[in-house]
C-alpha positions as CSV (number, residue, x, y, z in Angstrom):
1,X,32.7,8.2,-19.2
2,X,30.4,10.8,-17.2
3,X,31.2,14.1,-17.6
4,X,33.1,16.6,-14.7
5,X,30.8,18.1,-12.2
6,X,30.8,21.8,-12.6
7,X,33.0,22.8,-9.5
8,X,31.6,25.5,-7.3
9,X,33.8,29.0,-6.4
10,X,34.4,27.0,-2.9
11,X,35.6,23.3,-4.0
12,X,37.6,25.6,-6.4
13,X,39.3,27.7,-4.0
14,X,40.0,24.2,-1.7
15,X,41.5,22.7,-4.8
16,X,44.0,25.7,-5.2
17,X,45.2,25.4,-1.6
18,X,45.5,21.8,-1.8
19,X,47.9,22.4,-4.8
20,X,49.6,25.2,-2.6
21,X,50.4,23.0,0.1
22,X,51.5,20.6,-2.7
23,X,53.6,22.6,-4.0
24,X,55.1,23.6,-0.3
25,X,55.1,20.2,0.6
26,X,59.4,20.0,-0.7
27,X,60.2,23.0,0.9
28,X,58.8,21.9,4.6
29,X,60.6,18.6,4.4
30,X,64.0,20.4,2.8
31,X,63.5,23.2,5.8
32,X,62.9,20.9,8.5
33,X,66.2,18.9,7.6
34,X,68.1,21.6,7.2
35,X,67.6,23.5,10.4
36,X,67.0,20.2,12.3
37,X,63.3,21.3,13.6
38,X,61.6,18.9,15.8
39,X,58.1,20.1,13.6
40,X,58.0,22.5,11.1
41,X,54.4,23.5,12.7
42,X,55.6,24.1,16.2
43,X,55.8,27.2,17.9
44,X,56.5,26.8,21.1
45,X,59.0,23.7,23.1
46,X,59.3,24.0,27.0
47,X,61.3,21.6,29.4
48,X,60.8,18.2,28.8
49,X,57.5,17.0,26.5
50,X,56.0,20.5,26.9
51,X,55.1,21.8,23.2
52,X,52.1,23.3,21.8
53,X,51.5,23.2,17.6
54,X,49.8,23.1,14.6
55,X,49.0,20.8,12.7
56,X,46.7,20.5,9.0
57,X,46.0,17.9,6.8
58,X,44.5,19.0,3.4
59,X,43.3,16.2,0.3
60,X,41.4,16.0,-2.8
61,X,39.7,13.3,-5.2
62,X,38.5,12.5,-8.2
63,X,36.7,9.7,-8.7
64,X,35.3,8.2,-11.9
65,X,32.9,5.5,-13.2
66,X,31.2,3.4,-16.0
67,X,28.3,1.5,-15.7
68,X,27.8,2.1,-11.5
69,X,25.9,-0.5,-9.6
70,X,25.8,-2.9,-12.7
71,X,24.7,-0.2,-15.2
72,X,21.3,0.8,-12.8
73,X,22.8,3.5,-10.3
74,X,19.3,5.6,-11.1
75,X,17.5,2.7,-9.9
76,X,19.2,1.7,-7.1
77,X,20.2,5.1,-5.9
78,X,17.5,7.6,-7.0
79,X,20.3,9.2,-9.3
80,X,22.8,8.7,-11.8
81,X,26.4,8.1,-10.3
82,X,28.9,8.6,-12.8
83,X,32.4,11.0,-11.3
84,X,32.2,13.0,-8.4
85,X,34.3,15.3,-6.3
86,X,35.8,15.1,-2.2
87,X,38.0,17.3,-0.3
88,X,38.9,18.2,3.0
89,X,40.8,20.5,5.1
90,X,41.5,19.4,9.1
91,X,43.1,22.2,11.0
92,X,44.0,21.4,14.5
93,X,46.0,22.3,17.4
94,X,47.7,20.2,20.0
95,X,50.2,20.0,22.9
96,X,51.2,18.5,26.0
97,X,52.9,20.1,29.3
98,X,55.0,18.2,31.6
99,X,54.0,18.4,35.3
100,X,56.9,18.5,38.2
101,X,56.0,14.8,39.2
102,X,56.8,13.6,36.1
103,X,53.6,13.1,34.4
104,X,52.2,15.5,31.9
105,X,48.7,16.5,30.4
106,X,47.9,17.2,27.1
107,X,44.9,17.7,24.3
108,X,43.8,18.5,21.0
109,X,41.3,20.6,19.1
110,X,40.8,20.0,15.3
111,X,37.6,20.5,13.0
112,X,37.1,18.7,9.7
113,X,35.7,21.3,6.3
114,X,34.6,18.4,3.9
115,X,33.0,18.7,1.0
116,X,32.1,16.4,-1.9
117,X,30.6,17.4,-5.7
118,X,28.4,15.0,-7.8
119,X,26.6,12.2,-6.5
120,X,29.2,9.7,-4.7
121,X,29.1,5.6,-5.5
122,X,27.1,5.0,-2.4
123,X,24.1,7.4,-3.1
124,X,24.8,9.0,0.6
125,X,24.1,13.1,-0.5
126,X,21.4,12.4,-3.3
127,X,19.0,14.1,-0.7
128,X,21.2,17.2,-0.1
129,X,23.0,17.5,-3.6
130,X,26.4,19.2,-3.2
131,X,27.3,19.6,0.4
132,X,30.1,21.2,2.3
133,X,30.2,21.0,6.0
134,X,32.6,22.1,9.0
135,X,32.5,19.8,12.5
136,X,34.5,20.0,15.3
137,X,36.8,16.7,14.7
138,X,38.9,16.2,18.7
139,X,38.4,18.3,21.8
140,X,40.1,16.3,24.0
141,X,42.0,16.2,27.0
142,X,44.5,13.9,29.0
143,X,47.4,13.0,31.7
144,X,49.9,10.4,31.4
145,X,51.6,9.4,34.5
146,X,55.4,9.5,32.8
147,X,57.5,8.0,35.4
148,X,55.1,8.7,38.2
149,X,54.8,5.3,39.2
150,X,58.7,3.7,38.6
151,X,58.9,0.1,38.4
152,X,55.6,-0.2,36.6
153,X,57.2,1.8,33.5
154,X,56.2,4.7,31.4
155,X,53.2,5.9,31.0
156,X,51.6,3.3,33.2
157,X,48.4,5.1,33.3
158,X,46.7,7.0,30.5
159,X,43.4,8.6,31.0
160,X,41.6,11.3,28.3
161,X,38.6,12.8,27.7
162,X,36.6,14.1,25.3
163,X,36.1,13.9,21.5
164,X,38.6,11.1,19.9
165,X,38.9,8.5,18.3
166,X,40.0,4.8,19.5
167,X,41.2,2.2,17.4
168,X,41.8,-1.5,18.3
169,X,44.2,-4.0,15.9
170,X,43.6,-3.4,12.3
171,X,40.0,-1.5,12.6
172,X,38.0,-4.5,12.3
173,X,35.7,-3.9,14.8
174,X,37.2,-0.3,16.2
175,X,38.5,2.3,14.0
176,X,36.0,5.0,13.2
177,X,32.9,6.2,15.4
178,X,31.9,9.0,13.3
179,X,29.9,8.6,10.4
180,X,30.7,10.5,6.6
181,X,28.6,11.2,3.6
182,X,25.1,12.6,3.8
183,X,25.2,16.2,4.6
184,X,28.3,15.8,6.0
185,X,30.5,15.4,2.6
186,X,33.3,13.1,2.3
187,X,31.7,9.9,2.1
188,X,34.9,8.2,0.8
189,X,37.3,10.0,2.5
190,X,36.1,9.2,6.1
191,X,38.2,12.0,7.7
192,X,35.6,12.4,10.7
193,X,36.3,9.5,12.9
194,X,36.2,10.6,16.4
195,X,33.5,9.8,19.0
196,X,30.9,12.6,20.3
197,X,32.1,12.0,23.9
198,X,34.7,9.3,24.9
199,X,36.1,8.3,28.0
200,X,39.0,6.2,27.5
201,X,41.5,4.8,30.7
202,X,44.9,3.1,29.1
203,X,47.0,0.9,31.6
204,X,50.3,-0.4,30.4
205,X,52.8,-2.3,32.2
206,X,55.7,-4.0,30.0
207,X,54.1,-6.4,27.6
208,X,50.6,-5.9,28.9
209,X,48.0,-3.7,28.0
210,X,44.2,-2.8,29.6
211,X,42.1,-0.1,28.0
212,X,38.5,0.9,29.9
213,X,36.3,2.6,27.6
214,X,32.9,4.6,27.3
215,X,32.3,5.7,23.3
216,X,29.1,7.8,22.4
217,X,29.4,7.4,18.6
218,X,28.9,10.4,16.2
219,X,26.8,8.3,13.8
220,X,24.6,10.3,11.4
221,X,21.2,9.7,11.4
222,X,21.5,9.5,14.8
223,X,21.3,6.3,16.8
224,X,22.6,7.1,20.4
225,X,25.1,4.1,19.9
226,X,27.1,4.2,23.0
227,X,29.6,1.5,24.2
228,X,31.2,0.2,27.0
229,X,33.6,-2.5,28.4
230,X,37.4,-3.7,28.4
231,X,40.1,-4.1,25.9
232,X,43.2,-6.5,27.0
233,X,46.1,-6.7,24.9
234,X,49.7,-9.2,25.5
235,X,52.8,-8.6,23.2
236,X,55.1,-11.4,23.2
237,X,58.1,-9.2,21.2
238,X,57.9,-7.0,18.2
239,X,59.4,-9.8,16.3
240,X,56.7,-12.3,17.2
241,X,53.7,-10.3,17.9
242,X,50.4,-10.6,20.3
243,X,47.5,-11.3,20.9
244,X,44.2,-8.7,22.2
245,X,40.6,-9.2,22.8
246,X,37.7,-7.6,24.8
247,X,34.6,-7.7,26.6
248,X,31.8,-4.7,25.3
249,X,28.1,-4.3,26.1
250,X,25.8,-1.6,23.6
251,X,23.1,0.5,24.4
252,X,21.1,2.3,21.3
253,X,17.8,3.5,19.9
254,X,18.4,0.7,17.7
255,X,16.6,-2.2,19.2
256,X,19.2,-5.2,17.7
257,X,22.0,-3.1,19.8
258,X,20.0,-2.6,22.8
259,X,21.8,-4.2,25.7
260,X,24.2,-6.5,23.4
261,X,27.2,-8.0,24.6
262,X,30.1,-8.3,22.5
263,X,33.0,-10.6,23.0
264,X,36.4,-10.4,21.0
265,X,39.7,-12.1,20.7
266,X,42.0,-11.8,17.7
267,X,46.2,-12.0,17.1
268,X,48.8,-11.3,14.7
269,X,51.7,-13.0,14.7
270,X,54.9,-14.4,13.3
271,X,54.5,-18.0,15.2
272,X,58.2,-19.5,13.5
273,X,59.6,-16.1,15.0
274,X,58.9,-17.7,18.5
275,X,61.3,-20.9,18.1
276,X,64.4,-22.2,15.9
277,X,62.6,-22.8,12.6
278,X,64.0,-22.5,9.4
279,X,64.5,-18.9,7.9
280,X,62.3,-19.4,5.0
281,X,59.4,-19.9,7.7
282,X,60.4,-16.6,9.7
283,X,57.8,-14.5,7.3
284,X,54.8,-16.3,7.4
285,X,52.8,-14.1,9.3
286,X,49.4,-15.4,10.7
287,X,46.5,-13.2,11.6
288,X,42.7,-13.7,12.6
289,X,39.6,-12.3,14.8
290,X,36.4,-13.3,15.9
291,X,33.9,-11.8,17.0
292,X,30.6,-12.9,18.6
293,X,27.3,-10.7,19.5
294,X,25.0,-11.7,21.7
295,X,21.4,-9.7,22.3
296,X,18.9,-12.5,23.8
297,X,16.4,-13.5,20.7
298,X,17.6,-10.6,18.5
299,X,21.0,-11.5,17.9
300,X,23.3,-14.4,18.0
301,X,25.7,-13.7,15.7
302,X,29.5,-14.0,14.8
303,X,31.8,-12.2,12.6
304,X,35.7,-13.7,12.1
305,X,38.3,-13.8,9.5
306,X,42.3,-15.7,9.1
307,X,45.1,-14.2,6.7
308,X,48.3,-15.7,6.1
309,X,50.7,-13.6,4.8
310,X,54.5,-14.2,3.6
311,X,57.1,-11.3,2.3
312,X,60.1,-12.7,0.0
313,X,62.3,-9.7,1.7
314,X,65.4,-10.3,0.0
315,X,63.9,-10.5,-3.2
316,X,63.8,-7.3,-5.9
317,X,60.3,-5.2,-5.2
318,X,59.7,-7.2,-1.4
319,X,56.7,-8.9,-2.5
320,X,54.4,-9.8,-0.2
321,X,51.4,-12.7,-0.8
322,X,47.9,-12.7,1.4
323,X,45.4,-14.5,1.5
324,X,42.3,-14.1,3.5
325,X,38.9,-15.6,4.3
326,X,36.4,-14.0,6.3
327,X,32.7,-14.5,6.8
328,X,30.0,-12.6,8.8
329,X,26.5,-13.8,9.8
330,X,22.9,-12.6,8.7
331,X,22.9,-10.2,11.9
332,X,26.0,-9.7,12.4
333,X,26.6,-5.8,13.7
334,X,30.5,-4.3,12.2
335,X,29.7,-1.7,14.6
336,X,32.8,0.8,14.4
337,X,35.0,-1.0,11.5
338,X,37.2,1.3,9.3
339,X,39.7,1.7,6.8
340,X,43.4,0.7,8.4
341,X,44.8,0.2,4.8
342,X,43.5,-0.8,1.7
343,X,41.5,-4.2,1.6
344,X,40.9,-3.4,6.1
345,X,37.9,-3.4,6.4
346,X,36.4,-1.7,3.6
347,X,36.6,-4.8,1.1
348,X,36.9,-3.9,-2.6
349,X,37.4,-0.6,-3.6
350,X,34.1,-0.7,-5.2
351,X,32.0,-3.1,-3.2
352,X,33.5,-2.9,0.5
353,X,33.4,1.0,0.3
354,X,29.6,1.8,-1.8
355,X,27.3,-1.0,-2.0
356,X,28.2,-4.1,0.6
357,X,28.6,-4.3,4.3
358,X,30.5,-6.5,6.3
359,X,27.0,-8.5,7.2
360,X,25.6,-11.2,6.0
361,X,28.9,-12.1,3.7
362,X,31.4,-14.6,3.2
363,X,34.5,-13.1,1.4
364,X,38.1,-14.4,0.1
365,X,41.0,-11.9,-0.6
366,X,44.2,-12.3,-2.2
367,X,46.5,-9.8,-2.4
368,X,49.8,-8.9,-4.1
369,X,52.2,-6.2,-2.6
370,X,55.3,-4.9,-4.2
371,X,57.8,-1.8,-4.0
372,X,59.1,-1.2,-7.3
373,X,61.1,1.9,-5.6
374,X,61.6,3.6,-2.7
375,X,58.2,5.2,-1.4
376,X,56.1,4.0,-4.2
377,X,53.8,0.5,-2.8
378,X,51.4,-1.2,-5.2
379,X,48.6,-3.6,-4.4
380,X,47.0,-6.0,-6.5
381,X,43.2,-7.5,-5.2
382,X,41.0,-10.2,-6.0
383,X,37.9,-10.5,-4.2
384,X,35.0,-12.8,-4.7
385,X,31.8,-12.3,-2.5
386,X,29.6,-14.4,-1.5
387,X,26.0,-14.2,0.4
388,X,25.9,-15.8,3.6
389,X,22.3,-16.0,3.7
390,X,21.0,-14.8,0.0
391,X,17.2,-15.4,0.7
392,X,17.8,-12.6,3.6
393,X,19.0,-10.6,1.1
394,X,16.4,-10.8,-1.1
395,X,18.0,-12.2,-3.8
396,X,18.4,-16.8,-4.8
397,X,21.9,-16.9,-5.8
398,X,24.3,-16.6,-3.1
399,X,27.2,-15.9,-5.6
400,X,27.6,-12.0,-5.7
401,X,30.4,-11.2,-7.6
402,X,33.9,-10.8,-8.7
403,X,36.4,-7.8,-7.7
404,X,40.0,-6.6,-9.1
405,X,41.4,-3.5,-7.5
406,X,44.8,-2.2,-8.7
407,X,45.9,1.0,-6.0
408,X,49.5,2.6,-6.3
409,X,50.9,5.0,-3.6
410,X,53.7,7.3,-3.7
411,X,55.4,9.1,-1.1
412,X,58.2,11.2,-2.2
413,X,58.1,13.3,1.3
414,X,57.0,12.5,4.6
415,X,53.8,15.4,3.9
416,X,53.0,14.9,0.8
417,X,51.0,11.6,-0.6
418,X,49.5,11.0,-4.1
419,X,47.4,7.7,-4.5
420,X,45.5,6.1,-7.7
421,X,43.0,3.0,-7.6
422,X,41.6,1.9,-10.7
423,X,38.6,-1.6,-9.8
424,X,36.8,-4.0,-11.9
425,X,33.5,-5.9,-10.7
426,X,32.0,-8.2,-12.6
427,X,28.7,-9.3,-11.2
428,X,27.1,-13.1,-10.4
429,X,23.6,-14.0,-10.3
430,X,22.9,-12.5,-6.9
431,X,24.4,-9.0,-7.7
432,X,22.4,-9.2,-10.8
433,X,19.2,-10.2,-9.4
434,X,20.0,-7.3,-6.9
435,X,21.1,-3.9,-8.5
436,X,19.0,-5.7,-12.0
437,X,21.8,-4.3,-14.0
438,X,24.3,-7.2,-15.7
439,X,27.1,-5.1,-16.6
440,X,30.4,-4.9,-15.7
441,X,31.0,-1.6,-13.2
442,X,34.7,-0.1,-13.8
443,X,35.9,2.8,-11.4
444,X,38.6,5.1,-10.9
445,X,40.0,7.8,-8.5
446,X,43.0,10.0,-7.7
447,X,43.8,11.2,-4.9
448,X,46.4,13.7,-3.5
449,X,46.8,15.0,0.6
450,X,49.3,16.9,2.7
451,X,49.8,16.3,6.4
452,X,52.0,18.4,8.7
């Protein structure tokens, strides 16, 4: 196994804090019970919503590999990628100030340190080496309209500006409009995820929702990606679910983006919630998107996937069985995809987050979820990937390999979380033909973070 990086006086000193705040992490959680606090980083609660706090969120990882990209990471990268450091600190501060009329406004201000140590799986820093860096994360501000208009409801219109970040169902195709890695550090932790400038306008009335939204993305290098268009949403009952889609149009330097229209319609539902069905049906839970990109002779393309899911609830551990297909065209766009949980949208610990896209690629997931105890989940994966189009790729074989991912999380307080992932990939002919490596590529990371 590759030996540690050396760690700089800097990633040192992070890594000590880190195990400070660890280390805290009890005592918070023990004070803020006892004394019945509403945060235990808020320092100053006015009349009705009006506070103003702190917040920080603090993590470090190791990761570790054999035999990277197939055994040929110095070919396919420029370097050898063997373990590697990330962490981060995100300071913020936040607040929101109730107005006579009932509405109130309110903002945030936060700015990412990340830093990462080695060369990570994905070759992003082999350029710059060992990189720290410190962005402004949000800057944003915003007015809800509280009870302003009655019968409408709460919060019937939501309007903010600014740096953010907007997410849409499980992140497949909005979650994160910032970009990681390259001289910005952190490639796998993805902690920058908010937009250079957004304008986002959120109307709710009972089970309807309507988002208008402008994103400018922070993408690095730098393709003045900026977005437009509508997001609808319908909830039938948080029992059953809903179902969302929207209406988008691109412009970019890039010239496949240029003027594309994107159109979007996905759900996520419990459909034997919605009439008398037996109980053993009541957990199947059904889920699926598609998305299709058009961009006159340029693009005509389609991304979509369908899960079905089922928890035994009542059985020891709560496992819970998915299985999921999904496939994406030659030139197909993800555009602003990002991690929701593990296996969304990054698929494979190994694959999904360093070496594949979701383009041109036909996938099938299963995955096993248990809780042995209470806040400890576990998740085992099997992926296999496949080309949609393998001459476009380069490559004859459409068969690109195999995944396992085995990832454990345990949360023994609301601050503190400690997570481990250990993945196997064992590649086909058209990984092999590729990377030109043949052997099997085995990784491993550890991960720890506070968030008050």
């Amino acid at each position: 196994m590759p030996g540690l990086p050396e760690r700089t006086p800097l990633s040192r000193g992070i890594a000590l804090a880190l195990l400070a705040a660890l280390a805290a992490a009890p005592a918070f959680a023990e004070e803020e019970a006892d004394e019945g606090k509403k945060g235990a980083l808020t320092f100053w609660e006015g009349d009705g919503s009006s506070e103003l706090k702190a917040t920080i969120k603090a993590a470090a990882a190791y990761f570790m590999q054999n035999d990277s990209w197939f055994g040929q990471s110095q070919a396919n990268l420029g370097a050898r990628s063997g373990s590697w450091w990330e962490t981060y600190v995100h300071p913020g501060i936040e607040g929101s100030y109730a107005l006579g009329n009932g509405s109130s406004v309110y903002g945030r201000l936060s700015a990412v340190f990340a830093s990462t140590y080695g060369v990570d799986a994905a070759g992003s820093n082999v350029p710059y080496g060992d990189v720290t860096d410190t962005r402004v994360e949000d800057a944003y501000v915003g007015w809800r309209s509280g009870d302003l208009f009655g019968d409408l409801g709460p919060n019937f219109l939501d309007v903010a500006i600014g740096r953010m970040q907007y997410v849409v169902g499980n992140g497949f195709l909005f979650y994160n409009q910032s970009s990681n890695g390259r001289n910005r550090g952190g490639y796998w932790m993805g902690e920058r995820q908010a937009s250079k400038f957004s304008g986002i306008v959120k109307i709710k009335s009972g089970d309807w929702k309507a988002d208008l939204i402008y994103l400018d993305a922070d993408d690095n290098p730098n393709t003045d990606t900026r977005l437009g268009g509508v997001t609808l949403d319908y909830t039938f009952s948080e029992a059953i679910g809903g179902v969302g889609g929207g209406i988008y149009t691109v412009a970019s330097d890039l010239a496949s983006r240029d003027s594309m229209n994107v159109f979007d319609v996905r759900f996520s539902l419990f459909p034997f919630e919605a009439f008398e069905s037996p109980d053993v049906l009541k957990p199947v839970k059904l889920e699926g998107e598609y998305v299709y990109e058009d961009n006159g002779d340029l693009v005509d393309d389609q991304g979509w996937y369908l899960s079905a899911g089922y928890q035994w609830a009542e059985v020891p551990w709560k496992p819970t069985l998915t299985y999921r297909y999904a496939s994406f065209s030659e030139n197909y766009d993800p555009l602003f995809y990002g991690f929701n949980d593990w296996g969304y949208w990054y698929q494979g610990e190994v694959l999904g987050e360093y070496a594949l896209s979701n383009s041109n690629l036909t996938s099938q997931m299963v995955k096993l979820n248990v809780k042995p105890v209470d806040g400890v989940a576990v998740n085992l994966f099997y992926y296999n990937f496949r080309l949609k189009d393998a001459a476009a790729f380069g490559v004859q074989s459409a068969d690109f390999a195999d995944e396992w991912d085995l990832t454990v999380d345990w949360t023994p307080t609301d601050y503190l979380t400690i997570s481990a992932v250990a993945g196997y990939v064992s590649p086909d002919a058209g990984a092999r033909e590729w990377t030109g490596g043949d052997d099997g590529w085995s990784y491993g990371m550890i991960y720890a973070a506070v968030s008050f």
